[in-house]
Structure formats: structure tokens, C-alpha cells
C-alpha positions, 0 to 999 in steps of 0.5 A, spaced: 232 267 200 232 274 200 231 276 191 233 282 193 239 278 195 240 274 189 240 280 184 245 282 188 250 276 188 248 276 180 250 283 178 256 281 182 258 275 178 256 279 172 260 285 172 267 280 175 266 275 169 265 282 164 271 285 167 276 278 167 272 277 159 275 284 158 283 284 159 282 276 157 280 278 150 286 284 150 291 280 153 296 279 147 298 273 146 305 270 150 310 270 145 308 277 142 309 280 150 316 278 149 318 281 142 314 288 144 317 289 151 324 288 148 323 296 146 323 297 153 330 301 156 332 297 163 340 297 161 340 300 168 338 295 172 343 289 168 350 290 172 346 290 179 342 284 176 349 280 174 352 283 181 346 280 185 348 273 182 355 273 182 354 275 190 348 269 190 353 264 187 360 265 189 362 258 186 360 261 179 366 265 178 369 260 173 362 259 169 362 267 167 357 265 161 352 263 166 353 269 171 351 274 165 346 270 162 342 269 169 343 277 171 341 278 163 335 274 164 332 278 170 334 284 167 328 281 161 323 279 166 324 287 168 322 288 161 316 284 161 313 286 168 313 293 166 311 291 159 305 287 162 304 295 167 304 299 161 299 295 158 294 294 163 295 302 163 293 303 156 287 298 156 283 300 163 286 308 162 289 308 168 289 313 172 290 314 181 284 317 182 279 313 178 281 306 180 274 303 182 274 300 189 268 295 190 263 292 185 257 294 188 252 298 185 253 303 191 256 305 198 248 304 201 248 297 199 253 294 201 253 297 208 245 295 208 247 288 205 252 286 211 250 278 211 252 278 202 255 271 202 259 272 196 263 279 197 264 285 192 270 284 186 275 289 189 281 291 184 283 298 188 289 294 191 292 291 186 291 296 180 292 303 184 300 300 185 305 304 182 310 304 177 314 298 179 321 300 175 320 307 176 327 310 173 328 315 178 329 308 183 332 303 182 331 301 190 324 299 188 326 292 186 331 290 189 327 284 193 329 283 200 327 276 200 330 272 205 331 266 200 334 270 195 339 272 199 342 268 204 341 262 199 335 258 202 333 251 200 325 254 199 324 260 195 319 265 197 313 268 192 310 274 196 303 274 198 297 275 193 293 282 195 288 280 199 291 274 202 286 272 205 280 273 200 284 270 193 285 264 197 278 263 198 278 263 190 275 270 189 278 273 183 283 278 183 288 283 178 295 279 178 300 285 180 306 283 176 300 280 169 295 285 170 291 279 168 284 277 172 285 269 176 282 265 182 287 261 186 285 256 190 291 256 195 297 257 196 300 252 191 296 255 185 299 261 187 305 259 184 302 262 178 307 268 179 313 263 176 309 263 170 309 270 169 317 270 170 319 265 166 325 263 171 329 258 167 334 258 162 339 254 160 345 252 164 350 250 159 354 254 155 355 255 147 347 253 147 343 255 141 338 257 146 342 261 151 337 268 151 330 263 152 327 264 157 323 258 159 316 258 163 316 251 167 321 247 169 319 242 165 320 245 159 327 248 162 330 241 164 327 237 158 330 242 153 336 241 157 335 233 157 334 232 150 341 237 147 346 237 153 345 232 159 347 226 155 351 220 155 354 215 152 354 207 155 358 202 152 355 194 153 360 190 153 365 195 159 359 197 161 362 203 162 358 211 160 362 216 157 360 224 158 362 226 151 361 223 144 368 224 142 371 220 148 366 215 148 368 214 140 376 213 142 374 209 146 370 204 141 376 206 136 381 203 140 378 198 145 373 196 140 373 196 133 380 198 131 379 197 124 371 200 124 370 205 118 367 212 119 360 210 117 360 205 122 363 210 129 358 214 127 352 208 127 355 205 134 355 212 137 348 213 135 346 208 137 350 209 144 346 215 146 342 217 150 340 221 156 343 222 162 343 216 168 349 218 172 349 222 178 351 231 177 354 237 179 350 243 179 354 249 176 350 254 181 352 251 188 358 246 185 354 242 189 356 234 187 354 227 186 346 230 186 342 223 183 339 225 176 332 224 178 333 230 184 338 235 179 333 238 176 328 240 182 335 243 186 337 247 180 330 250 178 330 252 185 336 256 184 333 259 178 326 261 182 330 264 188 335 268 182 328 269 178 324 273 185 330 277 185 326 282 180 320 283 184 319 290 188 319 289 195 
């Protein structure tokens, strides 16, 4: 091989690992991001995002707890995307005209050097975009992806910059982290959800109500473990929604003499998460099997959680 060639790939690789080292190490950590961008005044976007939702799911009216918290979650995941802008721009003194464009050592190399294997890093597309909530227009993130409005079944997370490059695993600046990564194919693009955080809890009165959760796994098993729950009684071989239906039931049928030590022991004893089919708040859909509820509603909270992104 060429060593010239090879020098050339090495200053490449180089100066990519440098600059991914750079933002990594300047990068706060996730829960400082959400206590910092609180700060940040996007209360002009919450009626839309409300009204958005409350158009999506016409079915929700009677859940107005849930109408509000999902529209009130978009209008923080604005906070944090612009958090995560502003960000970037303080720590690479970003400015239009400064943004680099190739990575390589200069413009004669490059055009001597057509048959490079491994291209330059190019941030230019990704770290020249601008202001994503800019004040002045609210129209900027008002998304027209088809899946968050007209409902269907498969939410759309828009193309990476550079589709064809990012897909080939070379490092790019995310647009919505501002953080370097490298995906391998269109699945590992699912990062985008990560920097969402597109789940929140469904039910109402919930301790946890304003928590925005980043997988789906952390969302439903929060879910699972505090409010899908039911109560199963051995000898009918009945199951119960609530506590204190299934402690009547005991009281009544069963142990009519039992103190309340003894209740408390069998409904206990009785929980536990639930088996029996469910009816999602968000399409009214109903008789949904438990091992499928917890994809379908997720991917409700993806589709509403897109919603956010500029066009």
C-alpha cells in the first residue's frame, strides 16, 4: 500500500476519535441535562402539544390526565432538545461561518487522493442546522410525519444526515444530542428514541406522572411493577382489578370471620402482576393479550414523541 495512503487514513481516524473524545468528555451526564434545561421558556409550545394530542387520540377525552401529561412531555423533550443545541454551541463556539466541512488536511488532498478508502469525517450538515425552536416560529417543529398524524401503526424516525455514509458506520454529530455516534443500519438509528425519552406513565394519580422514561423496557416495567396489577383467588380461580374488590370478595366468600391481619396477609399474598387481557387509554382499543399491550402502547408514545422533531 501507498504510505502516503496510510498516513493519510491514520490522520483521519485521529482527529475523529479526538473530536468524539472531545464532546464525550463535555457531555453532562443524563439526569444533570434534565435539571438544566428546565430553565429553558418553551411554555409557547404547550397548548399545541396538548391540542396535537388531544387531535391524535379523539378517544382520550375522558382521560384528560393523560391528554395533558403526554402534550406536557413533548413540551419537555422541547426543553431538552434545545438544551442539548445550546449546548453544543457553547462548547464548539459555534458560529455559521466556522463550521469545518472535511477533515482532511486540505482541499489538494482530497482531490488528489480520489480512491481514499476511508472518507473524511464531515460534520458541516449536521452542525451548521439551525436554531430548532427558534422563538419567532413555532412552525419549525411542527412535524409532518405521516405516522404521527394519520395514526399508523409504525412510527417514522426521519433519516440520519448523510444517510447513506451513517449507515456504512461512519461517525456522525447527531442533530437532536449533538453527541458523535456510528450506526450500523437503520435498527441502531433508533438512538433517536433515547434522546426523547418517549414514554411516560399511563395511569392517573402516579408518583411519577412527569417522569420521562427512556426505554420502553424501563416505562412498562415501572407500569408493571406499581399499577398493572391484579389479584387472583385459588379456590374460584377468579382474578380481581382492584385490592379492595378482591379483599370483599375474601371477606365475604371466604373468610367471613378473618381479622384484619389476616386480609391484609391473603391479599398479599394474592398479587401480582397482571395476566389478563387490557384496554389501552390511548385508542380505547380492547381485549389487547398482555404480552402484546406493552409494544402497542409504546408505540402510540413513539408516534406522539416524533411529533417534537423539526421538519
Amino acid at each position: 500500500k501507498d504510505p502516503f495512503d496510510e498516513r493519510i487514513r491514520d490522520i483521519s481516524n485521529i482527529i475523529t476519535c479526538l473530536y468524539r473524545f472531545s464532546i464525550a468528555t463535555q457531555n453532562p451526564a443524563p439526569t444533570d441535562r434534565l435539571q438544566k434545561c428546565s430553565s429553558i421558556d418553551v411554555s409557547a409550545y404547550e397548548f399545541f402539544d396538548i391540542q396535537h394530542v388531544s387531535e391524535k387520540f379523539p378517544s382520550l377525552g375522558k382521560h384528560s390526565y393523560l391528554i395533558k401529561r403526554l402534550g406536557r412531555a413533548n413540551t419537555r423533550r422541547r426543553q431538552l432538545l434545545e438544551y442539548h443545541q445550546r449546548h453544543h454551541e457553547k462548547i464548539a463556539g459555534y458560529h455559521d461561518e466556522a463550521a469545518p466541512t472535511e477533515y482532511y488536511p486540505s482541499e489538494d488532498v482530497s482531490d488528489h487522493r480520489q480512491s481514499l478508502e476511508t472518507p473524511g469525517f464531515n460534520v458541516a450538515d449536521s452542525a451548521a442546522e439551525p436554531n430548532l425552536y427558534a422563538k419567532t416560529d413555532l412552525k419549525l417543529s411542527r412535524t409532518s410525519f405521516s405516522s404521527s398524524i394519520n395514526g399508523s401503526d409504525r412510527p417514522r424516525v426521519p433519516a440520519p444526515p448523510n444517510e447513506m455514509q451513517a449507515f456504512n458506520g461512519i461517525p456522525f454529530l447527531c442533530p437532536y444530542c449533538f453527541s458523535i455516534i456510528t450506526i450500523a443500519n437503520r435498527e441502531a438509528w433508533k438512538h433517536v428514541y433515547k434522546d426523547l425519552r418517549p414514554y411516560v406513565c399511563t395511569f392517573p394519580d402516579c408518583q411519577r406522572s412527569d417522569h420521562l422514561f427512556t426505554t420502553r423496557h424501563e416505562w412498562f416495567n415501572h407500569e408493571r411493577q406499581i399499577h398493572r396489577r391484579e389479584w387472583f383467588c385459588s379456590p374460584c380461580q377468579q382474578l380481581f382489578p382492584h385490592a379492595t374488590i378482591f379483599r370483599h370478595h375474601i371477606k365475604t366468600i371466604h373468610m367471613e370471620s378473618a381479622g384484619q391481619n389476616q386480609l391484609d396477609i391473603v391479599v398479599e399474598r394474592a398479587e401480582r402482576a397482571f395476566t389478563s387481557a387490557q384496554t389501552c387509554r390511548l385508542c380505547e382499543e380492547t381485549d389487547i393479550p398482555a404480552r402484546v399491550i406493552e409494544n402497542h402502547i409504546g408505540r402510540h408514545m413513539r408516534q406522539v414523541a416524533l411529533f417534537v422533531l423539526p421538519c
